[in-house]
Residue frames as qw, qx, qy, qz and C-alpha x, y, z in Angstrom:
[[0.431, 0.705, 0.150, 0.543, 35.42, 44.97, 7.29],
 [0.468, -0.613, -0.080, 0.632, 38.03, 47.43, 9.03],
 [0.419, 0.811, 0.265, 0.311, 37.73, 50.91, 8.08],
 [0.741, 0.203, -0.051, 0.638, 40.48, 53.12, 7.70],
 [0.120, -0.701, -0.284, 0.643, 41.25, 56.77, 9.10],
 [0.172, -0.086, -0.429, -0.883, 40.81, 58.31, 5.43],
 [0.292, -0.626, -0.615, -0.380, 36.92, 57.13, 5.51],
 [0.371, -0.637, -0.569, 0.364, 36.85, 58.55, 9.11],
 [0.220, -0.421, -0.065, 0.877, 38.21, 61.60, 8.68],
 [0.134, -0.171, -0.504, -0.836, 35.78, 61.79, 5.26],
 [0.376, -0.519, -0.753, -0.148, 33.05, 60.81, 7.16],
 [0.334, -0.609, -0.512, 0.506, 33.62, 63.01, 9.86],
 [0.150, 0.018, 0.201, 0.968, 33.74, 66.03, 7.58],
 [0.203, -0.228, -0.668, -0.679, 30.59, 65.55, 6.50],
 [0.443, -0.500, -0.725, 0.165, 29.36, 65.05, 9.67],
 [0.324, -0.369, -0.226, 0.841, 30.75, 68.17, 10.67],
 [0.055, 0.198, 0.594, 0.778, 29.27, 69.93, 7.61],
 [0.428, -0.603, -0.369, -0.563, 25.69, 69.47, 8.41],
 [0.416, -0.607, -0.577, 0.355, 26.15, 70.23, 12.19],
 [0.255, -0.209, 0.048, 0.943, 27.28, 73.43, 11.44],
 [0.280, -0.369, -0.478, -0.747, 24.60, 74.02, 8.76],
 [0.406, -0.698, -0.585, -0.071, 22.11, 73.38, 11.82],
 [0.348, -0.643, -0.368, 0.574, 23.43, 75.21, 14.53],
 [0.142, -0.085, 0.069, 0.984, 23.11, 78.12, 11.79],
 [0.325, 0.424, 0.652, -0.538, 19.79, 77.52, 11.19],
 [0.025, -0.306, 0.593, 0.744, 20.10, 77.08, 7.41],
 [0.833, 0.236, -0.157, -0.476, 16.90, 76.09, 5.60],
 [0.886, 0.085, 0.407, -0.206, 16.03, 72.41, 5.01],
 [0.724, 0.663, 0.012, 0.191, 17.10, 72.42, 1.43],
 [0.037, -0.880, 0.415, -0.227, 20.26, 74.58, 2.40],
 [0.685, -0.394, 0.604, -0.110, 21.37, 71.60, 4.60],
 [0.844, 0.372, 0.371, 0.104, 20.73, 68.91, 2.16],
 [0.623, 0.707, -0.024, 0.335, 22.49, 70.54, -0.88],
 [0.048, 0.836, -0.534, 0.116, 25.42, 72.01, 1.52],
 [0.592, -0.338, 0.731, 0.028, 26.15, 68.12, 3.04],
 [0.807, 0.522, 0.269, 0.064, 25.93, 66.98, -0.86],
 [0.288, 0.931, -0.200, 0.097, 28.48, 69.43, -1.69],
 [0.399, -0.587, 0.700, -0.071, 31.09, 67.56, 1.40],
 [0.787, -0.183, 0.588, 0.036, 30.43, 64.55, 0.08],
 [0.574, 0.817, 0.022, 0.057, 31.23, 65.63, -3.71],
 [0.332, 0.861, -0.382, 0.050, 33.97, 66.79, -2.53],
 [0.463, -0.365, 0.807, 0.032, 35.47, 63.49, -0.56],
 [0.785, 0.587, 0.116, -0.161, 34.41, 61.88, -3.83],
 [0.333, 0.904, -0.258, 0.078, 36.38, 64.00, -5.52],
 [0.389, -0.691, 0.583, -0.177, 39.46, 63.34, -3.09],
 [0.848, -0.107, 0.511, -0.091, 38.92, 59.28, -2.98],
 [0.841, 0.526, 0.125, -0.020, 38.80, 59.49, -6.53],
 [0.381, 0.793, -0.466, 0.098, 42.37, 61.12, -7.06],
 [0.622, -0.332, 0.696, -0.138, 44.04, 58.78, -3.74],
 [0.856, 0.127, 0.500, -0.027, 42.67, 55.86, -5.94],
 [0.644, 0.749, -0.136, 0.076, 44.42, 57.25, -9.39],
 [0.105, 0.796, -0.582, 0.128, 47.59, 57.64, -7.88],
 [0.638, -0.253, 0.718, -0.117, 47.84, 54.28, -6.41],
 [0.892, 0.172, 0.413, -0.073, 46.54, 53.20, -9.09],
 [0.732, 0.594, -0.270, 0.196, 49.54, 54.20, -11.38],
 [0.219, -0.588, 0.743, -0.232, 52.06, 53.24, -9.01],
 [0.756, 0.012, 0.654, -0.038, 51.13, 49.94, -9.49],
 [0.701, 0.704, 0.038, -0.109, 51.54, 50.23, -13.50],
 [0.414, 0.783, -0.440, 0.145, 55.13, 51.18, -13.22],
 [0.851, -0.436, 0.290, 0.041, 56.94, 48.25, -11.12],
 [0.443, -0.678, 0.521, 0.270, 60.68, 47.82, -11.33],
 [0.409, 0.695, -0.558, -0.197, 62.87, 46.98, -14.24],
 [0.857, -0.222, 0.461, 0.057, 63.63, 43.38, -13.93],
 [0.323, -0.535, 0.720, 0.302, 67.09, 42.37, -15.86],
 [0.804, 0.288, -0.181, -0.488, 66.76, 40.26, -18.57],
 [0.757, -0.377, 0.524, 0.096, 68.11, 36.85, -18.23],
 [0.156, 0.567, -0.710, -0.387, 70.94, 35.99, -20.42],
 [0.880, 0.049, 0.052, -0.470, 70.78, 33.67, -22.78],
 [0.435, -0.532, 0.724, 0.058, 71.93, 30.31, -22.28],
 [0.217, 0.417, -0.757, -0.454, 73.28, 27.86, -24.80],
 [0.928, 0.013, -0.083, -0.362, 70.45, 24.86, -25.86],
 [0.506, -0.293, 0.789, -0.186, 71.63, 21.74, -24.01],
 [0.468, 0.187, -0.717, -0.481, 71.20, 18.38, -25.94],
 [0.768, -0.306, 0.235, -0.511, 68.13, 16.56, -24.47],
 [0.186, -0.284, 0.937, -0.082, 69.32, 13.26, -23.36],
 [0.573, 0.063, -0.575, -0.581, 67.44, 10.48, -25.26],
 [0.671, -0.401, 0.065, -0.620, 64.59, 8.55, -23.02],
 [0.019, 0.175, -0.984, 0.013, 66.23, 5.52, -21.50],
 [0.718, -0.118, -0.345, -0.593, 63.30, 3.00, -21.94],
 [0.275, -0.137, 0.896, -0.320, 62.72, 0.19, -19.11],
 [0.705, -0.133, -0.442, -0.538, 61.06, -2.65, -19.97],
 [0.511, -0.204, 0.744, -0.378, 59.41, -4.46, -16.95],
 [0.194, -0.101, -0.958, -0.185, 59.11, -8.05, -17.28],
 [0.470, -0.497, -0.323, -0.654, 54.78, -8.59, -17.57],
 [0.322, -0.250, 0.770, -0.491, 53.94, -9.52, -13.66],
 [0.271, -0.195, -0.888, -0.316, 51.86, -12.57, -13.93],
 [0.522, -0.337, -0.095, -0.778, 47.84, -12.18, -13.17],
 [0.075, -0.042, 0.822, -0.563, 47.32, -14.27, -10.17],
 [0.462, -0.308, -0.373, -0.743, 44.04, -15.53, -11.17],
 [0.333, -0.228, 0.616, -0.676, 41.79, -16.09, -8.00],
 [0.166, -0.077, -0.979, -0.088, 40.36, -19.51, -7.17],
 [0.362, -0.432, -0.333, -0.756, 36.89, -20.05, -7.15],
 [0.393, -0.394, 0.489, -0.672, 35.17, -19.81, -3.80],
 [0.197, 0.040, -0.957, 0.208, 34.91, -23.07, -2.22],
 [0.729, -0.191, 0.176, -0.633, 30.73, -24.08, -1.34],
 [0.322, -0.265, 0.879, -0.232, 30.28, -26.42, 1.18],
 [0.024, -0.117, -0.992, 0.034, 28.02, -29.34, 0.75],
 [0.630, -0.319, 0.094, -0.702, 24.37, -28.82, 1.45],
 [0.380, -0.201, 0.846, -0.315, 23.92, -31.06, 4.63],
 [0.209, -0.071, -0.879, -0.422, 21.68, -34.00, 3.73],
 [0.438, -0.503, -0.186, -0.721, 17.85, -33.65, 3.86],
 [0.489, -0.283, 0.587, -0.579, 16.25, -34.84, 7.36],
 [0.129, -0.062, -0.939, -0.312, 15.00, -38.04, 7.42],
 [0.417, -0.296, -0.023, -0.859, 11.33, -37.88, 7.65],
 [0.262, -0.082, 0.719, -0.638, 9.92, -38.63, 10.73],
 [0.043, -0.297, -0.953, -0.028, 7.25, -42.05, 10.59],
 [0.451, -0.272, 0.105, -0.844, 3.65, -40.68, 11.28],
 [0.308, 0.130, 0.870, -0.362, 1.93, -42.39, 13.79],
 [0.157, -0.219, -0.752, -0.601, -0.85, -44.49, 12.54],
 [0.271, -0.372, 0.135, -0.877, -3.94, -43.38, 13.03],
 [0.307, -0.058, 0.813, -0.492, -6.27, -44.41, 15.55],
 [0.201, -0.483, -0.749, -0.406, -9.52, -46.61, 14.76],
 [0.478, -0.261, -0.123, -0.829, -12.49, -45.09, 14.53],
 [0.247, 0.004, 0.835, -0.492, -14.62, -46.41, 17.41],
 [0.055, -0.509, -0.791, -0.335, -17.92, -48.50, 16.17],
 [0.428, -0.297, -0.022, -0.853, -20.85, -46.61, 16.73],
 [0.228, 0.086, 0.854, -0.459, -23.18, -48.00, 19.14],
 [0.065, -0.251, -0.958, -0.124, -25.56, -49.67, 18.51],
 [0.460, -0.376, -0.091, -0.799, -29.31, -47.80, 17.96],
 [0.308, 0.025, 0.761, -0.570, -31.30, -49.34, 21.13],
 [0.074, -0.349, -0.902, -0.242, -34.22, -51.56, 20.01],
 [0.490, -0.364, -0.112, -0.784, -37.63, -49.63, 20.09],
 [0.170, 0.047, 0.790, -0.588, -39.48, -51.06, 23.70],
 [0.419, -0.292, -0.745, -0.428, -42.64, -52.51, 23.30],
 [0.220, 0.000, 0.592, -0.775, -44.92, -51.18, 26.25],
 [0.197, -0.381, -0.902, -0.051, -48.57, -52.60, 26.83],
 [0.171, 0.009, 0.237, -0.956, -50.56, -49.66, 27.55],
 [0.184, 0.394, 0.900, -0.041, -54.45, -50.42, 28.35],
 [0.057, 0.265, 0.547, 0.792, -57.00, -48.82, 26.10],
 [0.315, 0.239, 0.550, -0.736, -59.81, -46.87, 27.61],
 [0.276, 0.628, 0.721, -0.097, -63.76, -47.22, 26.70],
 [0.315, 0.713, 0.173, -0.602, -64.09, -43.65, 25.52],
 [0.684, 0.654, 0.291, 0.143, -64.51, -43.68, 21.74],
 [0.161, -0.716, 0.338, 0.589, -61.64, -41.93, 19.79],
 [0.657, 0.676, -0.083, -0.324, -60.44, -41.40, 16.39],
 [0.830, -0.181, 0.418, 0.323, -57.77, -44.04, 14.90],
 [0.116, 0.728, -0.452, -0.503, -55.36, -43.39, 12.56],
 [0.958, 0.270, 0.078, -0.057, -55.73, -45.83, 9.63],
 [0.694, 0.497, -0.485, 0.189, -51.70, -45.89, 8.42],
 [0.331, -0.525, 0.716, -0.319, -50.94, -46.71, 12.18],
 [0.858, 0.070, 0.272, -0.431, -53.49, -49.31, 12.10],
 [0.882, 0.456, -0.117, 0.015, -51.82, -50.86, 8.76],
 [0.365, 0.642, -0.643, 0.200, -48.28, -50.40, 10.19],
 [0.635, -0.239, 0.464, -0.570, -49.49, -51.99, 13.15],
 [0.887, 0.048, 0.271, -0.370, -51.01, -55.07, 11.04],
 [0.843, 0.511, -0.149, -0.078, -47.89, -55.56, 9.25],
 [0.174, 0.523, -0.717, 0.427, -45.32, -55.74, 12.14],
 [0.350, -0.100, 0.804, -0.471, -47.68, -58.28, 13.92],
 [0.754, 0.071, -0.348, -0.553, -49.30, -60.31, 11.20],
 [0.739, -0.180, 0.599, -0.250, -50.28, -63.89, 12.99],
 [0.381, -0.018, 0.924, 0.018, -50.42, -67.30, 12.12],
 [0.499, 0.554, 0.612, -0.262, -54.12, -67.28, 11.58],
 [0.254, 0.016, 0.592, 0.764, -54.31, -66.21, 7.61],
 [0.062, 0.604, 0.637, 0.476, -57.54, -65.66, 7.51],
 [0.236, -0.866, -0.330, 0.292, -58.01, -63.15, 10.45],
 [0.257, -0.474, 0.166, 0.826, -54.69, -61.11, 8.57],
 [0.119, 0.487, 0.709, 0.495, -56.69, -61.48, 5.19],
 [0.195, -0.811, -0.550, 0.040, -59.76, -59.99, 6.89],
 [0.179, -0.867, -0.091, 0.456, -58.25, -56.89, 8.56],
 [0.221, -0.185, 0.381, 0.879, -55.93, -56.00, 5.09],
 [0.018, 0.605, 0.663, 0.440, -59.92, -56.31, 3.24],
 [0.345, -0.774, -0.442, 0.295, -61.15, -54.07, 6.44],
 [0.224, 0.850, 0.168, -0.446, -58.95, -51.37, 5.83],
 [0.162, -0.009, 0.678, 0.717, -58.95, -51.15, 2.25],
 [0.199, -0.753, -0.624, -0.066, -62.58, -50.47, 3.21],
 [0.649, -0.532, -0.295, 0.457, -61.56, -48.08, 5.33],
 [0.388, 0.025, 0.306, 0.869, -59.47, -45.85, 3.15],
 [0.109, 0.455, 0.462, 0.753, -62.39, -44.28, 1.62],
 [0.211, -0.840, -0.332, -0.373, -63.21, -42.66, 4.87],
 [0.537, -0.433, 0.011, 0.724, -59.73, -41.40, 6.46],
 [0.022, -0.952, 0.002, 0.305, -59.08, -38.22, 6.00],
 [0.526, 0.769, -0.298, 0.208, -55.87, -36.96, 4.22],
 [0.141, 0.661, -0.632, 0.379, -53.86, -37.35, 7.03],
 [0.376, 0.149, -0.908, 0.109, -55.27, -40.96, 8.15],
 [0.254, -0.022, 0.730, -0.634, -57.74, -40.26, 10.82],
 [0.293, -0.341, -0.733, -0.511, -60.89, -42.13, 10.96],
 [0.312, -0.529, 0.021, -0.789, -64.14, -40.87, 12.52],
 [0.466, -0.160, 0.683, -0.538, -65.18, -41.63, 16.31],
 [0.879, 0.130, 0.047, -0.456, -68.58, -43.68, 14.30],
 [0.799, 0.066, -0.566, 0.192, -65.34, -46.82, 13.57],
 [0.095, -0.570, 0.754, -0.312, -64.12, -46.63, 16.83],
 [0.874, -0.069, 0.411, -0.250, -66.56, -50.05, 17.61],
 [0.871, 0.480, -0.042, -0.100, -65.52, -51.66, 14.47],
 [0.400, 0.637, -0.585, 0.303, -61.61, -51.12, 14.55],
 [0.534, -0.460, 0.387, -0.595, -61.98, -52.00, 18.58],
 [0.914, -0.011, 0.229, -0.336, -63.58, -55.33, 17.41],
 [0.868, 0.420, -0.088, 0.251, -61.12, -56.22, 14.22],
 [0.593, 0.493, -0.412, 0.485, -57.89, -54.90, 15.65],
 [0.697, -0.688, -0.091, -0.181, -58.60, -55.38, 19.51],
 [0.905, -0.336, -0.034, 0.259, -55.33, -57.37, 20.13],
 [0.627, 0.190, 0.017, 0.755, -52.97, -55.00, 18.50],
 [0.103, 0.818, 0.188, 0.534, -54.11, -51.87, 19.65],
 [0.750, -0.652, -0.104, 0.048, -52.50, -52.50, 22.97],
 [0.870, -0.071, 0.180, 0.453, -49.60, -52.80, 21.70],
 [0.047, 0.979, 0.198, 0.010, -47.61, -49.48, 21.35],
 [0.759, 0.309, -0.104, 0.564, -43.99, -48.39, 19.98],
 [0.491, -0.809, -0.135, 0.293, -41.99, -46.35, 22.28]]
């Protein structure tokens, strides 16, 4: 915004105003109501500046009237007819093949399963039997007489009667007391050597 030398010179009135009122040493109020009065009166001033301009702009030059001229006959629309262009219809997009699937690929066959080996036969150790007395186990005893039953019929007879005897003084969990160790000792002498590994 570029101000003009009318505002300065209104501005500088006023300015001038209340320096004057000081350097007389006018009351407070005095001041006030004498720099109210300068600007009242560049008001005043602005206001008439702006009237006169503003009828000078109201009254703008006589312009001639233009003569009037005689009504022309309108020439009648010449009509062109274009021939229709022809629509150019667009071909449909061109998809390739689809390549053909892989051939799938043999799987190897699988390998046999290797046998299992063979469980190892249970060893058959001779172990000698000491003198001290001990307790026997009666369902060894019977597994004992029935993986090594002899020839002899009556001696397997005998030791299936023996323990069936027997039974009714094993425990729950097969032992019999030291008081058969003579008796078993006597009736199952040859097989008690004999021990599964």
């Amino acid at each position: 915004m570029v101000f003009g030398p009318r505002f300065l010179i209104q501005a500088g009135f006023i300015i001038a105003v209340a320096v004057v009122a000081g350097i007389e040493r006018v009351g407070t109020w005095s001041i006030i109501g004498l720099v109210a009065a300068a600007w009242i009166v560049v008001a005043v001033v602005e206001i008439a500046v702006w009237i006169r301009h503003a009828g000078a702009r109201r009254r703008p030059a006589a312009k001639p009237e233009p003569e009037p001229q005689p009504e022309r006959a309108e020439p009648e629309p010449v009509v062109v007819r274009a021939d229709p262009v022809p629509v150019r219809t667009p071909e449909p997009p061109r998809i390739a093949a689809a390549p053909p699937p892989p051939e799938p690929r043999a799987e190897p066959e699988p390998e046999p399963e290797p046998e299992p080996e063979p469980e190892p036969e249970p060893t058959v150790a001779h172990l000698p039997i000491s003198g001290v007395p001990r307790e026997w186990n009666l369902w060894e005893l019977e597994r004992l007489t029935r993986d090594h039953a002899t020839d002899d019929v009556a001696q397997n007879e005998e030791r299936t009667y023996l323990l069936m005897y027997l039974r009714e003084f094993a425990g729950p969990d097969g032992t019999l007391p030291a008081d058969f160790d003579g008796l078993v000792r006597d009736a199952f002498g040859d097989l008690l050597s004999v021990v599964a590994t």
